[in-house]
N, C-alpha and C positions, 0 to 999 in steps of 0.2 A: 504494500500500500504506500503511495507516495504521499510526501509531507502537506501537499496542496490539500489532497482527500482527506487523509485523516483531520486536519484543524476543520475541514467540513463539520464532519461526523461528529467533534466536541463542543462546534457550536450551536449544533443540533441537541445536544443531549445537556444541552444549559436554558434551564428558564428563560423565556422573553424573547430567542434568538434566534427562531425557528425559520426566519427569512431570508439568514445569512449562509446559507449553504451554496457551494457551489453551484455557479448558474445551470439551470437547466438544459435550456435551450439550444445551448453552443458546444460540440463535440469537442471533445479532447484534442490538442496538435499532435497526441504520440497517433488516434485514430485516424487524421486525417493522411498522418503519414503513411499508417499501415495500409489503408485503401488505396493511396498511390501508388505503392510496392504492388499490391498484391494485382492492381489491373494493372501495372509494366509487365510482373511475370505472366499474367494469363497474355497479353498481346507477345512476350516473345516464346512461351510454348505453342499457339497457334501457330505465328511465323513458322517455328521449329517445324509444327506438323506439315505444313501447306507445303515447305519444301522439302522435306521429306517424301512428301507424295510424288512430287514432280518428277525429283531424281529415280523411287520407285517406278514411275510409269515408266521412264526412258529405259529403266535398267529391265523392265518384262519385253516394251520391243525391243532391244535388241537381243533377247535369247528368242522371243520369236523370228526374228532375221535369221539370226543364228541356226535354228532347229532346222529354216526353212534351205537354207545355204547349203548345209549336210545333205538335205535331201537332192538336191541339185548337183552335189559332189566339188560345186568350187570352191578348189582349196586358195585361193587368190583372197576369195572372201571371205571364207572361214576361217583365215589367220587374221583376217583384217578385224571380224565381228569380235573371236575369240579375245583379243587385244583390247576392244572398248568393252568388251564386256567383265571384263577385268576390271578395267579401270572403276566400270559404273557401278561395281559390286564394292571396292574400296570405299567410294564416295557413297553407299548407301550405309554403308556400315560406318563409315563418319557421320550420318546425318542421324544414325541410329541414337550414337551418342550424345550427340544434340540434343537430340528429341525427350531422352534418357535424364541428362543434365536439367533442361527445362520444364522437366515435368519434377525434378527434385525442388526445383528452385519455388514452383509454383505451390507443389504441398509447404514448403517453409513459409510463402510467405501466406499462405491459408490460414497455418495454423496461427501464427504471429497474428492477423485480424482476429481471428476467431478469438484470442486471446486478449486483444486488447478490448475485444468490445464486450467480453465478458466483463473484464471492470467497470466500462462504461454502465452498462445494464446493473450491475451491484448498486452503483450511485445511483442511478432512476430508481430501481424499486425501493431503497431505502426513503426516497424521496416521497415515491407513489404509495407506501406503505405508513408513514409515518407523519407525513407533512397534517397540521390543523385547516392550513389553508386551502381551501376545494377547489381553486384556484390552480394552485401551485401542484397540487397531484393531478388536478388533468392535465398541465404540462408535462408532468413526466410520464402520465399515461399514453400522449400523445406519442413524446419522442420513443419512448419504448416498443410503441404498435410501429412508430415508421423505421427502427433499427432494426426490427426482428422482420418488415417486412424486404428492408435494405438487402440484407443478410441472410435472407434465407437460402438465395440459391447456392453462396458460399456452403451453407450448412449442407444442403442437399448434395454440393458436390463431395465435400466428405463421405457421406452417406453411399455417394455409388461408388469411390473405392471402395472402402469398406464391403462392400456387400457384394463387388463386382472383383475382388483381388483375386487375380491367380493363381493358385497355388498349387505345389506338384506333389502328387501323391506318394507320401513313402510307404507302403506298399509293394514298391518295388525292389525294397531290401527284405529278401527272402535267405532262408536258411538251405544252404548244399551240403551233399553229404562229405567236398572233399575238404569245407571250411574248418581252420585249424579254432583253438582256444581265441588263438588275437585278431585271426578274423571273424568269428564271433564278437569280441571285443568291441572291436573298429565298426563292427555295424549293431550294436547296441549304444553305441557314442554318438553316431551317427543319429539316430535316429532320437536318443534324448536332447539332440540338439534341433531335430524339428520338433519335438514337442514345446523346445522354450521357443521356438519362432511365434506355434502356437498361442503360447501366453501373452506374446506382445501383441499378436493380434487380439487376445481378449481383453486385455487391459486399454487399448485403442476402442476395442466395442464398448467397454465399460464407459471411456470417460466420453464419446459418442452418445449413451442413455443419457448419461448424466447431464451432459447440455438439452437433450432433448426434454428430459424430463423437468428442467427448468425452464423452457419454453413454455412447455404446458400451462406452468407454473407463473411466470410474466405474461401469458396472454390474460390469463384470469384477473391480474392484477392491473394492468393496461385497461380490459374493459369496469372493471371495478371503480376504477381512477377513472375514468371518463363518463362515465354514465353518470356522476354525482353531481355536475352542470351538466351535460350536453344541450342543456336549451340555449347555454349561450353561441354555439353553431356548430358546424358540420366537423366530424371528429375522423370520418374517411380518411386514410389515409394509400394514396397510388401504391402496387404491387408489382414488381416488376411482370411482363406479360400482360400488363391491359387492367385486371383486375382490381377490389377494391376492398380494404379491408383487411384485419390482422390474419396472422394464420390459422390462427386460436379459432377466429368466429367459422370457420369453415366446420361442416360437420365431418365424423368422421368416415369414411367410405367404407360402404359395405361390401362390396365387391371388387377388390383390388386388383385383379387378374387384368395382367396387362396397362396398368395405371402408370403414367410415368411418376419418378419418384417426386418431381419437383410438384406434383398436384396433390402429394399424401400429406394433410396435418401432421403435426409432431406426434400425435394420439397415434398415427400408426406408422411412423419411422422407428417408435418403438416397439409396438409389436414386431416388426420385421428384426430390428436389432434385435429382442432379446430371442428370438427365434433363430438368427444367425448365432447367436453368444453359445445355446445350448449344442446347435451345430457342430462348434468350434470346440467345446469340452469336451463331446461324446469322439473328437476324430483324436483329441491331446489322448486322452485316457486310450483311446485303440492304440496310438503310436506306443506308449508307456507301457503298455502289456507285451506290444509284440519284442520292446525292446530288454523286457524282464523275461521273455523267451528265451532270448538270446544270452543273456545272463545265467540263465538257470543254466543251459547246455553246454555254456562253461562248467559250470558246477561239475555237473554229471559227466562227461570227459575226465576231466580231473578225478574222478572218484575211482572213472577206473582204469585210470593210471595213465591218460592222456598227457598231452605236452602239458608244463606244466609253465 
């Protein structure tokens, strides 16, 4: 908590002084900074992709040239093809890393907003929750409805990592009859280290709920905070996509199948999380067992009289 917020918060919690709290209305400079990062990184990971694509299309015809050259037999163009096609697979596989690079840079600077406007939002509902003045809490109701509806598709895009991450099945560390003690070993090691990948991944789902389930939580208190004048005028606030209105006031969808994610309430980014979360337990605990497999058959070798 910085020195600015906390003297907030003490003259909040002193008789008579209830006015003097950080202004409402005006965003933080660390948030406005973090919004300008985070839309630099999303326009150079697009750049990143759009030429990525480019170089991919060039590099598909020319193995189509190529395939088509072979069948022709000239070898005049087939060393000519086989040489740029070289070359176009280098440049793809640089542009991979780009792409790579820029989508790192882009989750950093994600989460950096996502973090920063969690403070932001701490100040508003202390504000919205606390404030005597009905005044003063539907300001903070307001900026509340208009950050979470700012922000939500950063939230959403976490969400489709999350829920969309790739992962490679270990599964594929099986047990031979000609593997020694320490190759059993080396794939019981192996395989407790995808289970802590696992974890990270749950503990990413975990703090994912946890914002989400604060959402739920400041929409309630957004329409709370505004409903208390709203005769003094129109408390809408624009949605990115055309719409109007917090996330909160949306109901929640009965029929999800095929919904994209950025149209789900928070009410069910959580169900889907915590559905993904059990997912992700039930595949740690398989890795964990098969890798106590592997364990044991050490054991048993050794018992009788295996390499030791």
């Amino acid at each position: 908590m910085n020195t600015r917020r906390a003297i907030g918060i003490l003259r909040w919690l002193l008789p008579g002084l209830a006015l003097m709290l950080v202004p409402v209305a005006t965003a933080g400079q660390s948030l406005e900074e973090r919004r300008d990062e985070y839309r630099a990184a999303l326009r150079d990971y697009e750049a990143a992709i759009a030429n990525r694509e480019l170089v991919a299309n060039r590099f598909y015809v020319l193995l189509d040239s190529l395939s088509a050259a072979r069948t022709t037999g000239d070898e005049g163009v087939i060393d000519d093809l086989e040489g740029r096609v070289r070359s176009s697979s280098l440049s793809l596989q640089s542009d991979d890393a780009v792409v790579e690079e820029m989508a790192e840079a882009l989750q950093e600077a994600r989460v950096a907003l996502l973090g920063v406007l969690d403070q932001r939002l701490d100040s508003l509902q202390f504000v919205a929750v606390t404030a005597t003045d009905p005044v003063r809490r539907r300001e903070a109701g307001i900026e509340i409805a208009s950050l979470r509806a700012q922000y939500s598709a950063v939230e959403v895009e976490d969400l489709q990592d999350i829920l969309n991450a790739d992962r490679v099945s270990p599964f594929g560390i099986t047990w031979e009859p000609r593997d020694t003690p320490a190759t059993l070993q080396a794939k019981a090691e192996l395989l407790q280290s995808k289970a802590q990948e696992i974890d990270v991944e749950i503990a990413t789902v975990d703090q994912a709920l946890e914002r989400y389930r604060r959402a739920v939580e400041l929409d309630r208190i957004a329409s709370d905070a505004r409903s208390t004048i709203d005769r003094f005028g129109d408390t809408q606030v624009p949605v990115r996509g055309g719409t109007t209105g917090a996330r909160g006031e949306q109901g929640i969808v009965a029929d999800t199948t095929g919904v994209d994610l950025e149209s789900l309430p928070p009410q069910e980014a959580i169900f889907r999380l915590e559905r993904h979360r059990v997912q992700l337990v039930f595949l740690r605990d398989q890795v964990l067992r098969r890798a106590q497999e592997f364990l044991d058959r050490i054991r048993g070798a050794r018992g009788l009289g295996g390499e030791r």
